[in-house]
ROGU-539830 format. One record per residue (C-alpha): residue in three letters; residue number from 1; x, y, z. Coordinates in steps of 0.05 Angstrom, whole numbers, m for minus. Layout:
REM ROGU-539830
Ala,NUM,X,Y,Z
...
REM end
This chain:
REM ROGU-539830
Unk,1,m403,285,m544
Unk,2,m375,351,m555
Unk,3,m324,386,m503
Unk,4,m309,452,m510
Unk,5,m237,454,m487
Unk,6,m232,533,m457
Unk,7,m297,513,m422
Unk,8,m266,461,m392
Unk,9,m200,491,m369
Unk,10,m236,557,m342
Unk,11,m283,510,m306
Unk,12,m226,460,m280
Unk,13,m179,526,m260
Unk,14,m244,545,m222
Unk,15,m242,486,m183
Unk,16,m175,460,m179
Unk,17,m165,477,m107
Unk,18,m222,417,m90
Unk,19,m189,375,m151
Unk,20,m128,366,m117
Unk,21,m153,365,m40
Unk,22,m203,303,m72
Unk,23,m145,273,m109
Unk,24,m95,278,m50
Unk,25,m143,255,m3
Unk,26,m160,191,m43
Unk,27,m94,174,m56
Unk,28,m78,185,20
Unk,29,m144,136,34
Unk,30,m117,85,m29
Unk,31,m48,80,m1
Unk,32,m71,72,78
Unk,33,m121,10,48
Unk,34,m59,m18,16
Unk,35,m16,m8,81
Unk,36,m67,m38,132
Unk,37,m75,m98,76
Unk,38,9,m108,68
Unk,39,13,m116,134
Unk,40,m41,m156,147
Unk,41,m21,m200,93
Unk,42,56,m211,120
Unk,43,66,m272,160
Unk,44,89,m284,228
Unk,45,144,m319,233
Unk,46,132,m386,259
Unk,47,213,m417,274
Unk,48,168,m489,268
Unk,49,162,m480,195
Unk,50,230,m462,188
Unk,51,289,m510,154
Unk,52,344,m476,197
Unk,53,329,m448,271
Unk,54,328,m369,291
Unk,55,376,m334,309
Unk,56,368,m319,390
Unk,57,356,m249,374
Unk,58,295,m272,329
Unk,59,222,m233,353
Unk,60,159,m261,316
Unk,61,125,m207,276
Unk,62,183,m160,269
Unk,63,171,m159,189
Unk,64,96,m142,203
Unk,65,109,m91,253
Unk,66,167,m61,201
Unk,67,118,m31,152
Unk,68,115,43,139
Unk,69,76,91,104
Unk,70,103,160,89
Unk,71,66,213,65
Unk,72,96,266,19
Unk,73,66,326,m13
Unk,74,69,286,m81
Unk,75,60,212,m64
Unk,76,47,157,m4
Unk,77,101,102,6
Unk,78,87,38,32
Unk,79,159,8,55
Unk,80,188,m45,94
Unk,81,264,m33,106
Unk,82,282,m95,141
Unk,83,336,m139,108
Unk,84,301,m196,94
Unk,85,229,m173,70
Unk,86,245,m168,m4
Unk,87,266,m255,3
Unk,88,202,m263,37
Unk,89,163,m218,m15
Unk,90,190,m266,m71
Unk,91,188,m325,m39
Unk,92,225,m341,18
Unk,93,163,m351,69
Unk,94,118,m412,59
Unk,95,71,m374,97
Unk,96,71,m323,38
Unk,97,97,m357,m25
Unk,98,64,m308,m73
Unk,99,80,m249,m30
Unk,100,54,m186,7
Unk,101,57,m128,m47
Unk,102,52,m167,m102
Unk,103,m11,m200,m83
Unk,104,m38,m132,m62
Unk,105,m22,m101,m123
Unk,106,m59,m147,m158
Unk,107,m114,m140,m117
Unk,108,m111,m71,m123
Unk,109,m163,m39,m167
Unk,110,m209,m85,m138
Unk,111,m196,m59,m76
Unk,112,m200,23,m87
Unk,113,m270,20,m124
Unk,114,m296,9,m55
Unk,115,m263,80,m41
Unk,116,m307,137,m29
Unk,117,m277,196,m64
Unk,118,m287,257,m30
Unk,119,m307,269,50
Unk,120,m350,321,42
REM end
């Protein structure tokens, strides 16, 4: 197959407008699948599990509930700021030994080829 490269730029310049809406949307869809997955995917802490008691401040599901997803004009974040979710990510949980994210990721391009690109 042959492309002829001017061809293709004057037709992509044509239609970059719907390129990027497309793209963005997508990417908006891929990282909202990979939110509603994290989060489904973090455990709830159960104190009965736990080798030292909780702290009397301790309220299950307070990792879960931490997720975020942030949408910029150049990229979706998927974030958990509490103290403690990175030990859990690698590890700390025996309710989710090989993490959240991690697992996700892998899971990943499984996951997006159920996408459907576009809404039109």
């Amino acid at each position: 197959m042959t492309i002829n490269i001017d061809e293709w730029l004057a037709k992509f310049e044509k239609n970059k407008t719907v390129v990027i809406r497309v793209s963005k949307e997508f990417l908006h869809d891929a990282a909202t699948v990979f939110y509603d997955i994290v989060q489904d995917r973090t455990p709830v802490g159960d104190p009965s599990l736990w080798k030292y008691p909780a702290h009397k401040d301790y309220v299950p599901g307070s990792l879960r509930a931490a997720w975020q997803l942030d949408s910029f004009s150049d990229r979706e974040v998927v974030h958990n700021d509490l103290p403690y979710a990175q030990r859990v990510e690698y590890g700390w949980s025996t309710q989710a030994p090989q993490g959240m994210m991690r697992l996700t990721i892998k899971d990943f391009p499984s996951i997006i080829k159920g996408l459907k690109i576009g809404r039109d």
